[in-house]
Structure formats: C-alpha cells, structure tokens
MOPAC internal coordinates of N, CA, C and O (Angstrom, degrees):
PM7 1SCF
backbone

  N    0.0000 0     0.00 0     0.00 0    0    0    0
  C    1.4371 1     0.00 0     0.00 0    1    0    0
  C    1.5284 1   109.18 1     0.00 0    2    1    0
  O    1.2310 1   114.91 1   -57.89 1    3    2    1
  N    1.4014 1   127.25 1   122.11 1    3    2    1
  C    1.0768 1   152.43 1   155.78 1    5    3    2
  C    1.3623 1   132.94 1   -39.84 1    6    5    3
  O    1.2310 1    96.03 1   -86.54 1    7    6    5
  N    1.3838 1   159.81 1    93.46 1    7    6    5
  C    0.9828 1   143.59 1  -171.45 1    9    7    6
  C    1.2143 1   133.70 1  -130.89 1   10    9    7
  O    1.2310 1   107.66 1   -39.84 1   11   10    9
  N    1.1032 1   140.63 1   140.16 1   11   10    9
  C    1.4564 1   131.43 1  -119.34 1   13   11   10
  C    1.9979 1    77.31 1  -133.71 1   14   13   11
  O    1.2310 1   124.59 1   -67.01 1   15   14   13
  N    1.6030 1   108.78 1   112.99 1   15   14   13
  C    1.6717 1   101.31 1   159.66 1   17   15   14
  C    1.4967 1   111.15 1  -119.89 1   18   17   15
  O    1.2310 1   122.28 1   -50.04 1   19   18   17
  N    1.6252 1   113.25 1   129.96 1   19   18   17
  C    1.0831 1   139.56 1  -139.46 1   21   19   18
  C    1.8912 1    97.17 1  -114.90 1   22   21   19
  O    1.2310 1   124.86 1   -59.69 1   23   22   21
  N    1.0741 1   108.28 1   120.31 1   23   22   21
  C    1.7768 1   118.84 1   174.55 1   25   23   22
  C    1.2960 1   102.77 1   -79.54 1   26   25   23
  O    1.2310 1   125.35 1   -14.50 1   27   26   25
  N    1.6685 1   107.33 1   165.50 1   27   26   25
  C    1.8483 1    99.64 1   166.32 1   29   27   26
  C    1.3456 1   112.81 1   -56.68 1   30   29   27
  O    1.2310 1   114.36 1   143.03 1   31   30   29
  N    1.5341 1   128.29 1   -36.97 1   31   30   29
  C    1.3506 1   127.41 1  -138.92 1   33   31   30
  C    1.6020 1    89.10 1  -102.95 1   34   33   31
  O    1.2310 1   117.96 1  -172.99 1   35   34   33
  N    0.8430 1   121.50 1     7.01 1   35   34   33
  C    1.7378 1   116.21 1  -171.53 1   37   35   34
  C    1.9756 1    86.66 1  -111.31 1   38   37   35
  O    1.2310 1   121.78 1   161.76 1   39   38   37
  N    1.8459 1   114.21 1   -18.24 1   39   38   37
  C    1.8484 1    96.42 1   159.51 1   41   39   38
  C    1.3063 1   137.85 1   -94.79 1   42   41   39
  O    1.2310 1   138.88 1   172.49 1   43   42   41
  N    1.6301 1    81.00 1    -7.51 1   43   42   41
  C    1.8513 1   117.18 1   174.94 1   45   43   42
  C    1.7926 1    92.04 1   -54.94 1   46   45   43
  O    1.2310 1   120.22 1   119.90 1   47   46   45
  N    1.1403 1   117.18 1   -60.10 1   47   46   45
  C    1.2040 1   139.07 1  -150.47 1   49   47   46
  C    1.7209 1    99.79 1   -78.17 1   50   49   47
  O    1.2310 1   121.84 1   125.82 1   51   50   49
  N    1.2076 1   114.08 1   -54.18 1   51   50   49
  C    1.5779 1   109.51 1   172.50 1   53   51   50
  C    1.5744 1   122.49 1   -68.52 1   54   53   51
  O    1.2310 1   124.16 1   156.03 1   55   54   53
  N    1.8402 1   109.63 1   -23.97 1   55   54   53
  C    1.7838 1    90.93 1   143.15 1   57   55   54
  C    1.1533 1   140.30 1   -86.94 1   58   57   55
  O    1.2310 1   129.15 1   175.61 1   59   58   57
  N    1.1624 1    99.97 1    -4.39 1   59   58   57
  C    1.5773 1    95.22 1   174.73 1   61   59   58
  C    1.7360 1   120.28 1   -87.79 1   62   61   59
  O    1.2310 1   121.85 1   158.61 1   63   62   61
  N    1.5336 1   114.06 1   -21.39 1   63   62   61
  C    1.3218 1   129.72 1   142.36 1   65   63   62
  C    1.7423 1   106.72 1   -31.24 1   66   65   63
  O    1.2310 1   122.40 1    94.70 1   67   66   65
  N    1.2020 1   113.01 1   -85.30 1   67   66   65
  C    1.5710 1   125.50 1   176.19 1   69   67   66
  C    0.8668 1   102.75 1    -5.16 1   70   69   67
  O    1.2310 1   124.07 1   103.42 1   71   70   69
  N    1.7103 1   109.80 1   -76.58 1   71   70   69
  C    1.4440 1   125.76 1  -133.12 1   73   71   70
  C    2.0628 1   103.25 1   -70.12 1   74   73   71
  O    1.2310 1   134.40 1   155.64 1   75   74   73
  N    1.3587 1    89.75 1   -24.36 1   75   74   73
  C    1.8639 1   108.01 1  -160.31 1   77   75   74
  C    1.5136 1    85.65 1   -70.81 1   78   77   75
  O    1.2310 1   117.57 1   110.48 1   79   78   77
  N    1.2605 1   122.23 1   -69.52 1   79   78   77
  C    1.3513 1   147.73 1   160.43 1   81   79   78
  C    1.7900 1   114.69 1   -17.44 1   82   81   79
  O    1.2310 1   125.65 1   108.19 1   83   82   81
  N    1.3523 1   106.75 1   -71.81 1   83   82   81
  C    1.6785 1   115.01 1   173.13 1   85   83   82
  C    1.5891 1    98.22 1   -49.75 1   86   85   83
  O    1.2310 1   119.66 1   110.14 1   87   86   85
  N    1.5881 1   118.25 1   -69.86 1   87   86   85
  C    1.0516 1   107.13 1  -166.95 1   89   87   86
  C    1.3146 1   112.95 1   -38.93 1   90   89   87
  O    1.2310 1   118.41 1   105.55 1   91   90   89
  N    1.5710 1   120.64 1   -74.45 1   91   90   89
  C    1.2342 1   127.29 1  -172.89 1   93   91   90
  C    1.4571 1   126.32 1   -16.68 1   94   93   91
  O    1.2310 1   133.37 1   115.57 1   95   94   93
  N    1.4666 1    91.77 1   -64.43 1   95   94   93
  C    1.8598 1    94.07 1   167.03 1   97   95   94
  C    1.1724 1   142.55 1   -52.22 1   98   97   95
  O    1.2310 1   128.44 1   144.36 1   99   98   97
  N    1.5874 1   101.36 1   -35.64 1   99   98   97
  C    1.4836 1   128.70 1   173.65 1  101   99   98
  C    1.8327 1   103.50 1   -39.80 1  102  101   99
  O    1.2310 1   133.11 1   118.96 1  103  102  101
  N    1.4507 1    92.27 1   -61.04 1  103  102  101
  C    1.3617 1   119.34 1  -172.62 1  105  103  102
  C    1.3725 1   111.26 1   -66.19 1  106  105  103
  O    1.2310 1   111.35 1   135.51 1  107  106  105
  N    1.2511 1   133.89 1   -44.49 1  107  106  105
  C    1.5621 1   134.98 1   177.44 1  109  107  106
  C    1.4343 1   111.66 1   -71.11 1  110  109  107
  O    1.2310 1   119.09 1   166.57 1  111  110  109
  N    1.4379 1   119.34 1   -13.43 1  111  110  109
  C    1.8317 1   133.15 1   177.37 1  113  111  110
  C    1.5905 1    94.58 1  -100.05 1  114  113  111
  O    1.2310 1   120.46 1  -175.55 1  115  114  113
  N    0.6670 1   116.73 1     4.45 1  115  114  113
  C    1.8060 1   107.26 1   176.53 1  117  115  114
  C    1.5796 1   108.64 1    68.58 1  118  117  115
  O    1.2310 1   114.65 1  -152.86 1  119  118  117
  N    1.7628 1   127.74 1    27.14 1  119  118  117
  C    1.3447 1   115.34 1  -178.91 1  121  119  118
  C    1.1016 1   101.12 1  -108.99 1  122  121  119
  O    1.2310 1   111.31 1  -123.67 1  123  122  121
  N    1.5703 1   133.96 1    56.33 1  123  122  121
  C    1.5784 1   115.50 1  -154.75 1  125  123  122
  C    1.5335 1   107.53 1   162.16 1  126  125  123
  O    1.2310 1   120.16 1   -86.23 1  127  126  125
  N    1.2923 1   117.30 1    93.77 1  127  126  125
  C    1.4958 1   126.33 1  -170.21 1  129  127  126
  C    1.7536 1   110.31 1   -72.64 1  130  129  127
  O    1.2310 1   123.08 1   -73.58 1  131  130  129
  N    1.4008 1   111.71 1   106.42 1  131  130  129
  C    1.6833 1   108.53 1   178.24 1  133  131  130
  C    1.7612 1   121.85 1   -37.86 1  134  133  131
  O    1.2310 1   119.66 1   155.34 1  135  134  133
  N    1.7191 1   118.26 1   -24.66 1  135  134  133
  C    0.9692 1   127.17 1   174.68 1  137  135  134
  C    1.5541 1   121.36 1   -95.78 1  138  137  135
  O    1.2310 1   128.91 1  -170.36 1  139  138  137
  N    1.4699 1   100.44 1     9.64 1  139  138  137
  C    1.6902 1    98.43 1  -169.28 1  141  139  138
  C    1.7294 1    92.20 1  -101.08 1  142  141  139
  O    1.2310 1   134.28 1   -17.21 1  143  142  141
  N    1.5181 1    89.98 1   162.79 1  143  142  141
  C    1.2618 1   102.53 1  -173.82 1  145  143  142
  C    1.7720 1   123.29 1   -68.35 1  146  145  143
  O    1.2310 1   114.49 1   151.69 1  147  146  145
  N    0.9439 1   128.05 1   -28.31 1  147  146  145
  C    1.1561 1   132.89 1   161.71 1  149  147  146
  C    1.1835 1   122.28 1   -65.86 1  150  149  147
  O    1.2310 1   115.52 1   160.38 1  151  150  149
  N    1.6815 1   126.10 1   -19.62 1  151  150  149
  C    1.6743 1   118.40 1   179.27 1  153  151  150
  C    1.3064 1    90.90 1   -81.20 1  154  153  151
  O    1.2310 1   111.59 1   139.85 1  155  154  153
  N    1.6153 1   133.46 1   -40.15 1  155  154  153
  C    1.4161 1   142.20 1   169.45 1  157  155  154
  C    1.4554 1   123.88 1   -35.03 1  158  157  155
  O    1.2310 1   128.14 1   127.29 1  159  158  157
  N    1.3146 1   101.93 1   -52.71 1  159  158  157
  C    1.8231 1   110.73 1   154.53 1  161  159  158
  C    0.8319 1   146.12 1   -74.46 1  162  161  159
  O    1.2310 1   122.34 1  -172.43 1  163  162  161
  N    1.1641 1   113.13 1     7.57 1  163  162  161
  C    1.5860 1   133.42 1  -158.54 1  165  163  162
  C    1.6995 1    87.01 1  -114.88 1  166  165  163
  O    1.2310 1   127.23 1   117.37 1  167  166  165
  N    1.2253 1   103.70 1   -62.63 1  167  166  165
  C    1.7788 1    95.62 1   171.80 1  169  167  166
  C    1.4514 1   131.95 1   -65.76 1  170  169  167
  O    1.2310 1   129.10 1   169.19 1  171  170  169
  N    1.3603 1   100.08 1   -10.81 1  171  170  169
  C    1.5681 1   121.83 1  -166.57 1  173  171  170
  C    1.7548 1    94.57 1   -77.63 1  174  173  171
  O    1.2310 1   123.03 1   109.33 1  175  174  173
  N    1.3887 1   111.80 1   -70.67 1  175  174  173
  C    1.2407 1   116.80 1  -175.44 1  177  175  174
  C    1.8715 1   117.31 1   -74.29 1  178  177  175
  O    1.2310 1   123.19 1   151.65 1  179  178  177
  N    1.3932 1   111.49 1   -28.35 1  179  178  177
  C    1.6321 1   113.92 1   157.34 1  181  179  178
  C    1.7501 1   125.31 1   -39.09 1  182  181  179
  O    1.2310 1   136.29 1   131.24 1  183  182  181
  N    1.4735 1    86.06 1   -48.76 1  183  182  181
  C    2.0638 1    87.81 1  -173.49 1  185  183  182
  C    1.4358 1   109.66 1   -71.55 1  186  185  183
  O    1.2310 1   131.65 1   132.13 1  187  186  185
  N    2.0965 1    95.12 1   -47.87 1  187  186  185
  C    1.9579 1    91.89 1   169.56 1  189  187  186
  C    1.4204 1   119.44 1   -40.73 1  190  189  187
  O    1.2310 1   126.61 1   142.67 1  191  190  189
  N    1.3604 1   104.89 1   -37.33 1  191  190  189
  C    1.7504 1   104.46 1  -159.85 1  193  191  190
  C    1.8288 1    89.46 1   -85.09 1  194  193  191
  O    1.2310 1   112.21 1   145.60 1  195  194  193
  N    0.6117 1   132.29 1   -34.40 1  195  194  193
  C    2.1428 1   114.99 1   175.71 1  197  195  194
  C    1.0327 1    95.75 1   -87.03 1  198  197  195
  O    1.2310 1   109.56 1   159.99 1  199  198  197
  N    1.6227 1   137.17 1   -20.01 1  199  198  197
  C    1.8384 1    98.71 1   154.65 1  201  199  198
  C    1.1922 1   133.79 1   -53.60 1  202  201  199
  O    1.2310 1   127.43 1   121.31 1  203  202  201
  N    1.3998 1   103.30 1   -58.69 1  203  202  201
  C    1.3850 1   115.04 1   166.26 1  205  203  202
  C    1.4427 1   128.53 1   -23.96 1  206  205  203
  O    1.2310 1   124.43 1   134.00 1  207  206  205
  N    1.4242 1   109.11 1   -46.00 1  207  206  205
  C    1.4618 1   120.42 1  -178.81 1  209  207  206
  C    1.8345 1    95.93 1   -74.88 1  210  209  207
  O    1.2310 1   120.32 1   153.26 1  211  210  209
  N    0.6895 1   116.98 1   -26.74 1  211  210  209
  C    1.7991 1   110.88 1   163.14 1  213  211  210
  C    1.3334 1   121.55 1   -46.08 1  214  213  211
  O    1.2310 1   113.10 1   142.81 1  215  214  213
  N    1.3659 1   130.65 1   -37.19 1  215  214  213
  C    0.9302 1   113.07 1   149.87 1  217  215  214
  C    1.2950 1   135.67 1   -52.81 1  218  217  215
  O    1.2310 1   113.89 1   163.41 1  219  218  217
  N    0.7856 1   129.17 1   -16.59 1  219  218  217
  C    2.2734 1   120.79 1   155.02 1  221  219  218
  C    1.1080 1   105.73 1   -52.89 1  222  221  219
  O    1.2310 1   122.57 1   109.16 1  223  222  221
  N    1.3016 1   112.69 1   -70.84 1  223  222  221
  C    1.8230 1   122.28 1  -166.70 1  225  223  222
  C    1.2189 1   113.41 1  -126.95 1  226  225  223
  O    1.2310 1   105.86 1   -80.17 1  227  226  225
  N    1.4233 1   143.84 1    99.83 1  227  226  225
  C    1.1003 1   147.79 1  -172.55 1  229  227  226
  C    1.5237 1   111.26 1   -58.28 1  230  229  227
  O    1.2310 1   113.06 1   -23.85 1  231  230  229
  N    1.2343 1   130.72 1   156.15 1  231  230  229
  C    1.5067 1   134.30 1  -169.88 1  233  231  230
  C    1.5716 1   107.66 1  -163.08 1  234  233  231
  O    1.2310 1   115.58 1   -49.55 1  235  234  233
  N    1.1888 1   125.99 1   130.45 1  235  234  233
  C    1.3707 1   111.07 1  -157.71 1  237  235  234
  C    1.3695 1   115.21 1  -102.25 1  238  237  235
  O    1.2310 1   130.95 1   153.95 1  239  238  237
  N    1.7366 1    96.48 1   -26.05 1  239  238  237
  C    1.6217 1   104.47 1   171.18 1  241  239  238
  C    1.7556 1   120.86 1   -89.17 1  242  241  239
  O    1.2310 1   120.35 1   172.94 1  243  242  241
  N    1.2067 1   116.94 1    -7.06 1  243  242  241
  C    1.4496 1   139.23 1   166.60 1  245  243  242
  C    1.8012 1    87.34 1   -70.13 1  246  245  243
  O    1.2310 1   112.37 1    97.47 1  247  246  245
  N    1.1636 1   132.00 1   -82.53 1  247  246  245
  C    1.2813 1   123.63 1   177.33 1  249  247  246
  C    0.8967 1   131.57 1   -28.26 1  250  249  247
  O    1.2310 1   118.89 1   114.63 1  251  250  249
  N    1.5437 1   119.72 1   -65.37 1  251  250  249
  C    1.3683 1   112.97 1  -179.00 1  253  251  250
  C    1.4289 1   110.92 1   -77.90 1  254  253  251
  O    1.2310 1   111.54 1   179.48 1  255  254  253
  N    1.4024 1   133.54 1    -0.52 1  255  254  253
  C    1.4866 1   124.08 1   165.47 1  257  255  254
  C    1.4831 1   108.96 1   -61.20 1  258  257  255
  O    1.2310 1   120.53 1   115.89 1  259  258  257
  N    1.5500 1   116.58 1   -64.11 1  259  258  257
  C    1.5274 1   148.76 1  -171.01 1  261  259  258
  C    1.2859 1    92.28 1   -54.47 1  262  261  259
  O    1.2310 1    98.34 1   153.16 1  263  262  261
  N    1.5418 1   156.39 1   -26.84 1  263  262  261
  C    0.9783 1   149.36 1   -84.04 1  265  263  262
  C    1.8708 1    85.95 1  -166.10 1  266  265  263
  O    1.2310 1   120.39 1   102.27 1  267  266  265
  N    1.1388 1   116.85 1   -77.73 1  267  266  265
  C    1.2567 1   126.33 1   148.38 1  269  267  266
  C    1.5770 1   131.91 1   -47.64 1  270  269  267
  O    1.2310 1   126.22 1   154.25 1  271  270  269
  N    1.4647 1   105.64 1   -25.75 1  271  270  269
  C    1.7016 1   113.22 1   171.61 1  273  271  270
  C    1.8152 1   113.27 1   -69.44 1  274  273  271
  O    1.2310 1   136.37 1   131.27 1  275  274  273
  N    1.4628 1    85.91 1   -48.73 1  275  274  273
  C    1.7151 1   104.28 1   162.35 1  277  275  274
  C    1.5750 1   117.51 1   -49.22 1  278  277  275
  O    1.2310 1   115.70 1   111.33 1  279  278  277
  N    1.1630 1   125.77 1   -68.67 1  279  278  277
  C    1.3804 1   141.05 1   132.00 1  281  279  278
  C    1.1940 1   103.64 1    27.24 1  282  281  279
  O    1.2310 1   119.04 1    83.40 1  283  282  281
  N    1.3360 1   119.44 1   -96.60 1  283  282  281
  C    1.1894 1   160.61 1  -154.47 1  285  283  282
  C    1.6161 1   116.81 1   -73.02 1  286  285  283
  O    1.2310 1   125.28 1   140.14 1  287  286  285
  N    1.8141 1   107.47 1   -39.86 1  287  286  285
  C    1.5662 1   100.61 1  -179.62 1  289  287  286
  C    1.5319 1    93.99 1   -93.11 1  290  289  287
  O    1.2310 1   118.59 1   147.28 1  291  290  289
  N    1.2437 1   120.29 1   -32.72 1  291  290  289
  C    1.6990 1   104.36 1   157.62 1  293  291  290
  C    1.4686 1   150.87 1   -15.11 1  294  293  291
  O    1.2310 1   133.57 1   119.21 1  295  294  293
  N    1.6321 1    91.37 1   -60.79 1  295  294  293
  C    1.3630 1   129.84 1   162.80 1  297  295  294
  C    1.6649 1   108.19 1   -46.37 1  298  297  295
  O    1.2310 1   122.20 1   119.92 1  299  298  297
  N    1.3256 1   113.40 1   -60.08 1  299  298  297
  C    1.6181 1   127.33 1  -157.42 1  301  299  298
  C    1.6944 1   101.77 1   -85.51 1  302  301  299
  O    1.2310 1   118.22 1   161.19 1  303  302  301
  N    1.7061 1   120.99 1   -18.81 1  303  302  301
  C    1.1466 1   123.11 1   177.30 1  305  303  302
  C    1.5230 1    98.78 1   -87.06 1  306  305  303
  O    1.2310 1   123.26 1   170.33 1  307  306  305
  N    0.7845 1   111.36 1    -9.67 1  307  306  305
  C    1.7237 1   122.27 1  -169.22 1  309  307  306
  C    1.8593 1    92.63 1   -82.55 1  310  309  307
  O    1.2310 1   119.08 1   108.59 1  311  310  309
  N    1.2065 1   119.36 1   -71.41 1  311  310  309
  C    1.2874 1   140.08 1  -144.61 1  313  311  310
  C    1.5673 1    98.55 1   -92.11 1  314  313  311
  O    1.2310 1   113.80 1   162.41 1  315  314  313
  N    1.2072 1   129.35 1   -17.59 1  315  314  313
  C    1.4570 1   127.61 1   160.11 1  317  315  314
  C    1.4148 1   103.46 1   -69.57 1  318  317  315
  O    1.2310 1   118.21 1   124.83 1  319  318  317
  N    1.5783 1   121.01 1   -55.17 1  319  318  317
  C    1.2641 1   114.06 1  -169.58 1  321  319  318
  C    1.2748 1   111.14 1   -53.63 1  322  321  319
  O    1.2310 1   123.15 1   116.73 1  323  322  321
  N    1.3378 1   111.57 1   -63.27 1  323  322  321
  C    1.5889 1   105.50 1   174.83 1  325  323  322
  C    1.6617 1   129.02 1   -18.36 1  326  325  323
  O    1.2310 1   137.49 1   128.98 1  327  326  325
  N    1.5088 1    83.72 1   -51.02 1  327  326  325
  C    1.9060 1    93.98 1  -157.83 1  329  327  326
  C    2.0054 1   104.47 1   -81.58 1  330  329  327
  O    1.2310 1   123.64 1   144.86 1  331  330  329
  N    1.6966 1   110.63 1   -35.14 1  331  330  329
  C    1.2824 1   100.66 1   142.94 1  333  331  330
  C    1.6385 1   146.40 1   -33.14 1  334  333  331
  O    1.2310 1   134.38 1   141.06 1  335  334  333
  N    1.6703 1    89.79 1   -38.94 1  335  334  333
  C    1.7717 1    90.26 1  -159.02 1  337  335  334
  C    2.3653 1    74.14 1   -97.77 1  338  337  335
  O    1.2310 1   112.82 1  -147.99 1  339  338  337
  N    0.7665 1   131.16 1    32.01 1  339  338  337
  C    1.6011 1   128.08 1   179.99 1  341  339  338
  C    1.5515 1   105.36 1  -114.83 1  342  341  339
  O    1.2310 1   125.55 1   137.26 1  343  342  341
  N    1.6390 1   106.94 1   -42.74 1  343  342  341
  C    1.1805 1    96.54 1   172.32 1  345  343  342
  C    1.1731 1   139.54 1   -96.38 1  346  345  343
  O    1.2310 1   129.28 1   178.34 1  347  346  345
  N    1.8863 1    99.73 1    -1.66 1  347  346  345
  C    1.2235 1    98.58 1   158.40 1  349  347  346
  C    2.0711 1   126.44 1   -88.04 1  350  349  347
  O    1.2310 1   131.11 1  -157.43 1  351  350  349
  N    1.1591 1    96.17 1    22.57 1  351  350  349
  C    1.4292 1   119.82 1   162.22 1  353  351  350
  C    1.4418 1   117.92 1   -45.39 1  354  353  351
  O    1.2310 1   120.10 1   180.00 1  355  354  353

C-alpha cells in the first residue's frame, strides 16, 4: 500500500489548481465573464497558490508559467479597473 504524505503547500497548490480549473469552466459554460473581476481572481490567486506548492519541489518551467499567469490576471485586473472607472466618466 502506497501512501501519498501531503505538506501544507502541496494543498496550497491543489487550490489554487481548482481555482484556475473552476474558473476555467465557469467560463467555457458561459457562467463567468473572461473580463470580470472574479475570473481575474480566480487566476490571480490559482498561479500564487501552485507557486507556493513549489516550495516542495522546485520546477522552473511550472514557475515561469504560474509566474506569467500571475502576470497576466494582473494585467486584466488592472485594465478592467481602468475601463470601469472610464465609463463611469
């Protein structure tokens, strides 16, 4: 029998999987606007959380993916706000 022992940061890492994951679907079912702020957070806090799990075993291209995913929903939390605070102009 096999047994699998699990660190905090290796559950850090399986929600933040989820969250990348939940969102995604959310979004491919039509319950979940790619520009709304919550699909944005959902990736925002997903990539943090599988970095995190890097600490067990470091991986360099897992990083710089997660790393750039972060990047990226940053960017779009950035650029919603903007275009919110434009139309309320």
């Amino acid at each position: 029998m096999m047994s699998i022992e699990m660190a905090w940061y290796d559950w850090v890492g399986i929600v933040g999987t989820l969250l990348i994951l939940g969102g995604f679907f959310l979004l491919q079912a039509g319950r979940m606007s790619g520009n709304g702020l919550a699909y944005q957070l959902m990736n925002l806090l997903g990539a943090a959380g599988i970095l995190v799990s890097l600490l067990g075993k470091f991986n360099v291209s897992v990083f710089v993916l997660e790393l750039a995913w972060m990047l990226v929903s940053g960017y779009g939390i950035v650029r919603g706000i903007r275009l919110r605070r434009e139309r309320q102009l």
